[in-house]
C-alpha positions, 0 to 999 in steps of 0.5 A: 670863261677863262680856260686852259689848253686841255679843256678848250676843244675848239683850239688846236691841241699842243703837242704837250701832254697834260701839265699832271700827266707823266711823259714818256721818257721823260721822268722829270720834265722841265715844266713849260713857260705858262703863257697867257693870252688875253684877248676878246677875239677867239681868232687871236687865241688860235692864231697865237698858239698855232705861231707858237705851238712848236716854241721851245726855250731852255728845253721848256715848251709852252703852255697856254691859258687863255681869257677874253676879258680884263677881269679873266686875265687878273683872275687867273693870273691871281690863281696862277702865279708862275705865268711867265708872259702876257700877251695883252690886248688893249681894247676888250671890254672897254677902249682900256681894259688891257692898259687897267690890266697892265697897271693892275698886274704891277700895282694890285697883284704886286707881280713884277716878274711877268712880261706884259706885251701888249697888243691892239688891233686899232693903233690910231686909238693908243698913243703908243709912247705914252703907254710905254712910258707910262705903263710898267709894259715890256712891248707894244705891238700892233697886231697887223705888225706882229708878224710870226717871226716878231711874235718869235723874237718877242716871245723868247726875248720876253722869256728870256728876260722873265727867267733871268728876274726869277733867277734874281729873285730866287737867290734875292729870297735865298739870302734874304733867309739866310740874311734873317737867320743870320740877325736872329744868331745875332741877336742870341749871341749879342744877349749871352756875349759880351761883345766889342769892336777894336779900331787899328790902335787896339782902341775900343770901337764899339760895345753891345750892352751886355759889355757895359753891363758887366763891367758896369761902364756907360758906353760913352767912357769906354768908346776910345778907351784902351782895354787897360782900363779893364786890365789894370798893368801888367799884362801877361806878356807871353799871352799878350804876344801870342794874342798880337802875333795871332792878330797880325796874322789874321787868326782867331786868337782864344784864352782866358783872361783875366779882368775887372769891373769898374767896382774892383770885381775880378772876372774870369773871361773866356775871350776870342779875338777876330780880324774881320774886313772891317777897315775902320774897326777890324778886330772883333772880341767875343768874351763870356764871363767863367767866373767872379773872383775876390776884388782887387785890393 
C-alpha cells in the first residue's frame, strides 16, 4: 500500500504542515522537494525520514512518500510527477525489483528529471560498476555506508542537480512555445508576402513561392540573379540611395516601388528591406503587391 506522511500513524510526523493546509505566516510557501522512499523494509522508511526530517534547500522542506515495492514505487511516481528524488532499494520483491524500477522510470515513464539513488542492504549481490554504467542511476550506496551525513550531502547534491534540469527544461519549453509560435507567424507571412534574401552583392539568395508566383519566375532563374531583372533601368535614384544608405546603416528601409513580371505586368509594391545577422544573405525584402498597372510597352 503506497502512502504519504499525513496518513502513515506509525512514522515520525514532519514538521510540515499539510501540502493543502495554509501555514501561519506564510501565504505563498515555497512547495517542499517531494522525496520518495522505496523500500520493502519499514525501519529504512523511519530511519530516513528522522535523518531528513529537518532538511531544508532553497528555503524548501521535505516531503515524503513512501512504497514498499517496484510496482508502488512506478505507481506513485506515474500519478506524482514532480517528485524530485528516488531514494531506491535494489532487493524487494525480487533480487531486481529496484534496478526494473530504475529502467523502467527513464524508459517507460520517459522521466529524465528525477534523481534515482539507489540502495542495497546486501552489496555482495549487485555489482556496483555495472549498475552505474549500465542504469541511468545518479548514486549507489550500501546502506550500512550511508551515513546521516552522506545521506545529507547525497540528498542535497541530488536536489541540487534535479532543480537545475527543471530549471533547463522550463526555459527549453518556454522557447520551445515561443519557437512554434514563431513558425506558425512564419508560415502566415510567407502565404500573403513575397519574400526574398539578398547575398552582400545585392544578388538574390533565396525566394519563397509567393515571389516566383507573382512574378512568374521559376526559382532557379532568379537565384543569383540581380533585382534588375524585375526593374528594368533606370532606378529612381534618390530611392535608390536612400535604400543603399538605410542598408549600410543597418535600418530597415520601406517604400513603394514600382516592378514587372516576367510577362510585361507593371506591380506596385510595398516594399521593406532588413539587414539581419545572416553572414552568407544579410538582407532580407519583404514586399506586398498594392496594385497592378497597364504592362510596359
Amino acid at each position: 500500500m503506497n502512502q504519504n506522511d499525513d496518513d502513515t500513524d506509525w512514522m515520525i510526523e514532519d514538521e510540515l504542515a499539510p501540502l493543502d493546509a495554509p501555514q501561519a505566516g506564510a501565504s505563498s510557501a515555497p512547495p517542499p522537494w517531494r522525496v520518495l522512499i522505496v523500500d520493502d523494509d519499514v525501519d529504512v522508511h523511519v530511519v530516513t525520514k528522522f535523518s531528513l526530517s529537518n532538511v531544508c534547500f532553497l528555503g524548501r522542506r521535505l516531503s515524503f512518500l513512501h512504497a514498499y515495492s517496484g510496482e508502488e514505487a512506478l505507481n506513485t511516481l506515474r500519478n506524482t510527477p514532480d517528485i524530485a528524488l528516488v531514494l531506491l532499494d535494489v532487493i524487494m520483491e525480487t533480487s531486481d525489483a529496484g534496478l526494473n524500477v530504475a529502467r523502467q522510470i527513464r524508459d517507460t515513464l520517459h522521466n529524465q528529471l528525477v534523481r534515482i539513488v539507489l540502495r542495497t542492504g546486501q552489496p555482495g549481490q549487485a555489482l556496483e560498476h555495472s549498475i552505474i554504467l549500465d542504469y541511468d542511476i545518479n548514486d549507489f550506496w550500501c546502506k550500512t555506508d550511508l551515513t546521516t551525513r552522506k545521506l545529507f550531502t547525497t540528498v542535497i547534491s541530488s536536489l541540487r542537480a534535479y532543480h537545475g534540469l527543471e530549471e533547463a527544461h522550463r526555459q527549453t519549453v518556454t522557447l520551445q512555445a515561443e519557437l512554434d509560435h514563431a513558425r506558425r507567424m512564419l508560415t502566415a507571412v510567407d502565404q500573403h508576402a513575397l519574400i526574398a534574401t539578398l547575398n552582400r552583392r545585392g544578388k538574390i539568395a533565396s525566394v519563397n513561392d509567393k515571389f516566383c508566383s507573382v512574378f512568374q519566375f521559376g526559382r532557379d532563374e532568379l537565384i543569383g540573379a540581380d533585382l534588375r531583372l524585375l526593374h528594368p533601368p533606370a532606378y529612381p535614384q534618390d530611392q535608390l540611395a536612400d535604400a543603399l544608405q538605410a542598408v549600410k546603416d543597418g535600418e530597415n528601409w520601406s517604400d513603394v516601388v514600382t516592378a514587372w513580371r516576367r510577362d510585361g505586368q507593371e506591380l506596385r509594391l510595398r516594399v521593406t528591406v532588413s539587414a539581419v545577422d545572416e553572414p552568407a544573405a544579410p538582407y532580407i525584402v519583404l514586399a506586398s503587391v498594392l496594385q497592378t498597372l497597364k504592362k510596359s510597352v
